[in-house]
C-alpha positions as CSV (number, residue, x, y, z in Angstrom):
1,X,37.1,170.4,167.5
2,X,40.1,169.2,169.2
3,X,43.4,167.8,167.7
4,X,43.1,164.0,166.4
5,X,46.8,163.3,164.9
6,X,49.5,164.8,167.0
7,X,51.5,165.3,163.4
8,X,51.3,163.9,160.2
9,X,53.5,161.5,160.9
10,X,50.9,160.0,163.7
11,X,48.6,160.3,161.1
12,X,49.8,158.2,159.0
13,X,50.5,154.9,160.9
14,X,47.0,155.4,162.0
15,X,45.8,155.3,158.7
16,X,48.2,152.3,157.6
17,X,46.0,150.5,160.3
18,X,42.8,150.9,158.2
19,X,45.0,149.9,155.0
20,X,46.7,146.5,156.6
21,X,44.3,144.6,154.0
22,X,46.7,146.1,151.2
23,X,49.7,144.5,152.9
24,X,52.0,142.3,151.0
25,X,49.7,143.2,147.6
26,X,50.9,144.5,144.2
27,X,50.7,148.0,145.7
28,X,52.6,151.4,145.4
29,X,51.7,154.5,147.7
30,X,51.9,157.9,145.7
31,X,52.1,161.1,148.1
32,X,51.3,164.6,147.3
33,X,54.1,166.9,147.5
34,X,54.2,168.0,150.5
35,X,51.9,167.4,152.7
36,X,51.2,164.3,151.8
37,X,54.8,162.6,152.2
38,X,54.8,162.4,155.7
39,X,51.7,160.9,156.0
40,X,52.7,158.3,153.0
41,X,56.4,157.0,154.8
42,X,54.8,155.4,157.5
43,X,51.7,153.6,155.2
44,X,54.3,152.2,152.9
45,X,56.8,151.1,155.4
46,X,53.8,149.5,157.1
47,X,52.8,148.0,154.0
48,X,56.0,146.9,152.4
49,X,54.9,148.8,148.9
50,X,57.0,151.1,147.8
51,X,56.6,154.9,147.9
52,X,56.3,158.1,145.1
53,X,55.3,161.0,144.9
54,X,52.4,162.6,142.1
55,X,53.3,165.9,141.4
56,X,50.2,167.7,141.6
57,X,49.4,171.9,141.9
58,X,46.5,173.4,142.3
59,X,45.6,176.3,140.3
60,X,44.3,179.1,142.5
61,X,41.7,181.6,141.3
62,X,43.7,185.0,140.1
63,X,44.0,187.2,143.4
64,X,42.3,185.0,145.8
65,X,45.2,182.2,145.2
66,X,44.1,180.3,148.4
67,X,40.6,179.0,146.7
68,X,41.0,176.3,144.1
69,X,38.9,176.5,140.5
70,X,40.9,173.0,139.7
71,X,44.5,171.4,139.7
72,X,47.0,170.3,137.4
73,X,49.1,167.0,137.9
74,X,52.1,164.9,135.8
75,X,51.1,164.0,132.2
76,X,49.4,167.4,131.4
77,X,46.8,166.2,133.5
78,X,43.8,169.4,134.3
79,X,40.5,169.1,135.7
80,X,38.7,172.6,136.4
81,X,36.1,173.3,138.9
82,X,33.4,174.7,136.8
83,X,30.7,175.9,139.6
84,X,33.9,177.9,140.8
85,X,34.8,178.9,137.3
86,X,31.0,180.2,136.5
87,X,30.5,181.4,139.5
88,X,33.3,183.6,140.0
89,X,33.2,184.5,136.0
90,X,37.0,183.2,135.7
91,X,37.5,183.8,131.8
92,X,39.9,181.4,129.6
93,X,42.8,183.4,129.2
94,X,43.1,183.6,133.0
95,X,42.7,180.1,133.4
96,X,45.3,179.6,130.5
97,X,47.9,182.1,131.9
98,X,47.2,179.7,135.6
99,X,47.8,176.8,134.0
100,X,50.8,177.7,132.6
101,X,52.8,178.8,135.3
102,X,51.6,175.5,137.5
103,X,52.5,173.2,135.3
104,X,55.7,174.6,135.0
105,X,55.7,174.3,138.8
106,X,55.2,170.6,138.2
107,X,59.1,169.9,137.4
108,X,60.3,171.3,140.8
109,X,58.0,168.8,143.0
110,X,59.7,165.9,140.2
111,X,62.9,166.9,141.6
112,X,62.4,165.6,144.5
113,X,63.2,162.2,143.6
114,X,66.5,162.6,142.6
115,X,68.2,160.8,139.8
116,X,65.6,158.0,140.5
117,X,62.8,156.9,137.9
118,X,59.3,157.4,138.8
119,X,57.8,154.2,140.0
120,X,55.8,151.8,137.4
121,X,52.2,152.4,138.1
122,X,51.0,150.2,134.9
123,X,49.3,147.3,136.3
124,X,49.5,147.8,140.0
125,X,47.1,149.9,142.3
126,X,48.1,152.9,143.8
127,X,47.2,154.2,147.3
128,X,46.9,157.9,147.1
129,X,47.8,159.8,149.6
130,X,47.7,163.3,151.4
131,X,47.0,165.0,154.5
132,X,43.6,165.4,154.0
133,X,41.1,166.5,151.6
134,X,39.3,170.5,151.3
135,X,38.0,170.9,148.1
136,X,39.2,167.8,146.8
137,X,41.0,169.5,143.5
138,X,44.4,168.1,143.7
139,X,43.3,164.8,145.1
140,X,40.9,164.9,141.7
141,X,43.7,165.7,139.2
142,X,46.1,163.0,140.9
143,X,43.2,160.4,140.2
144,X,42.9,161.4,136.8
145,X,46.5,160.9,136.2
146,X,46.6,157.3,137.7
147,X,43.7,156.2,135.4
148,X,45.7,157.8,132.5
149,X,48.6,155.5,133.3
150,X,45.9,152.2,132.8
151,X,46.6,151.5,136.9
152,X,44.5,148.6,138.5
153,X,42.8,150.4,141.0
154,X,43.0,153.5,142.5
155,X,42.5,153.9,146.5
156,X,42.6,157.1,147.7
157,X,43.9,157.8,151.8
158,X,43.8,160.6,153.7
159,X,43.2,161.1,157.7
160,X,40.5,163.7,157.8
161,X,38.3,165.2,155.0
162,X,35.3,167.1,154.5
163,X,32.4,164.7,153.9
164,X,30.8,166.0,150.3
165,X,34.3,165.9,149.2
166,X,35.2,162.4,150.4
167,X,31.4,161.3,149.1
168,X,32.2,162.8,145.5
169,X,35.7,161.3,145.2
170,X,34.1,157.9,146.2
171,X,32.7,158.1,142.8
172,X,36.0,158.7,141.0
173,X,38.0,156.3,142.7
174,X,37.7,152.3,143.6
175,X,38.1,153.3,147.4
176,X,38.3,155.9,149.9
177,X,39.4,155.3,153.0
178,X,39.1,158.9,155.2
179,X,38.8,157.6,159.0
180,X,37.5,161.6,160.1
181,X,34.8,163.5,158.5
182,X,33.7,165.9,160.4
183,X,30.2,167.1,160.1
184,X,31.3,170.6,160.4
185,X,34.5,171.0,158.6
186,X,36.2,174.4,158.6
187,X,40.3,172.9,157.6
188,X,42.8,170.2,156.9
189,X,45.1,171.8,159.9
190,X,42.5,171.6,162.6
191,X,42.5,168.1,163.6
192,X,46.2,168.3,163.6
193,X,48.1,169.4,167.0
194,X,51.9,170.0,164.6
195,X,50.5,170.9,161.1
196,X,53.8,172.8,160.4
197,X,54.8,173.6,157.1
198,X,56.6,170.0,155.2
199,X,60.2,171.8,153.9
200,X,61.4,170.6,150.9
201,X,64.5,168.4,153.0
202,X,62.0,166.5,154.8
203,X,60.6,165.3,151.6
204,X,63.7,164.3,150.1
205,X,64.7,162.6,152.9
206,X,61.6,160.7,153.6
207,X,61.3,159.6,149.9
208,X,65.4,158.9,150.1
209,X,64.5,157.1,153.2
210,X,62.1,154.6,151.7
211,X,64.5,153.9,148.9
212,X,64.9,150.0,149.3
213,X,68.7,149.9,148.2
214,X,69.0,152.4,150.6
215,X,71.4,154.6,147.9
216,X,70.7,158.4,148.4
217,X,69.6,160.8,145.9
């Protein structure tokens, strides 16, 4: 199919559109690293909320790193995909020796915020974003850390998705806002005409950007 967002960035302040009823509410927007971040700038400045990121990793089966049996994400956080896991006869220790090295992972996506806290979540809702949604692993993971830090709702925002993905995420968060599914979905990058690579400086700057004493980091 041909290209929907000309770049993330694009992406995003289309999506802020569908997500103007947040506007003004108790909200923060949570990105995942990377991807997700330039997406995320342009919903929170459209919003007024402020913006964080969810460190997130997903754990990749053991020589075929690109496909996902789960994720990990801050607070310890795992959830495993089990059809993957049975299917592909994954045993424990692998999956323990994975988990391992991504959680350790975890502390370099943390860095990207500087000598700044990580954003209250207790109480308010959360808008989770990335740049869209494959399996759905990390996206899962991120969930289960918001509703292990008691949050009051959980939205979940992304530009494009594969439909049983955004259908069994409905079920796991409060809302799912996904404006593309297409019918037949091969990838994320497709519907993008710049998918290139987020480096690590456009992160920091985006997230330094949105700072609202405007101090960097």
């Amino acid at each position: 199919m041909p290209w929907v967002y000309r770049d993330r960035a694009h992406a995003g302040e289309l999506l802020a559109a569908r997500l103007a009823h947040y506007a003004g509410a108790d909200v923060t927007v949570l990105a995942l690293p990377r991807g997700g971040v330039p997406v995320a700038y342009p919903v929170a400045q459209a919003l007024g909320a402020p913006l964080d990121i969810l460190a997130v990793r997903k754990l990749g089966v053991p020589g075929h790193e690109e496909l996902a049996m789960g994720a990990v994400a801050s607070g310890g956080v795992r959830v495993l995909n089990n059809d993957v896991v049975l299917h592909l006869r994954i045993d424990s220790a692998s999956i323990e020796a994975v988990t391992r090295a991504e959680l350790a992972r975890l502390t370099d996506q943390e860095r990207f915020r500087g000598n700044r806290p990580a954003a209250a979540l207790e109480g308010r809702t959360v808008i989770l974003v990335d740049d869209g949604l494959a399996t759905g692993s990390t996206m899962e993971a991120a969930i289960a850390a918001c509703r292990n830090a008691a949050v009051a709702g959980i939205v979940v925002a992304v530009p494009v998705g594969a439909p049983q993905t955004v259908a069994y995420l409905a079920g796991l968060a409060d809302e799912v806002i996904c404006p593309l599914t297409p019918a037949v979905f091969r990838a994320v990058g497709l519907v993008y005409g710049d998918f290139s690579p987020v480096h690590n400086d456009e992160v920091r700057a985006l997230l330094n950007r949105s700072r609202p004493d405007g101090i960097g980091i």
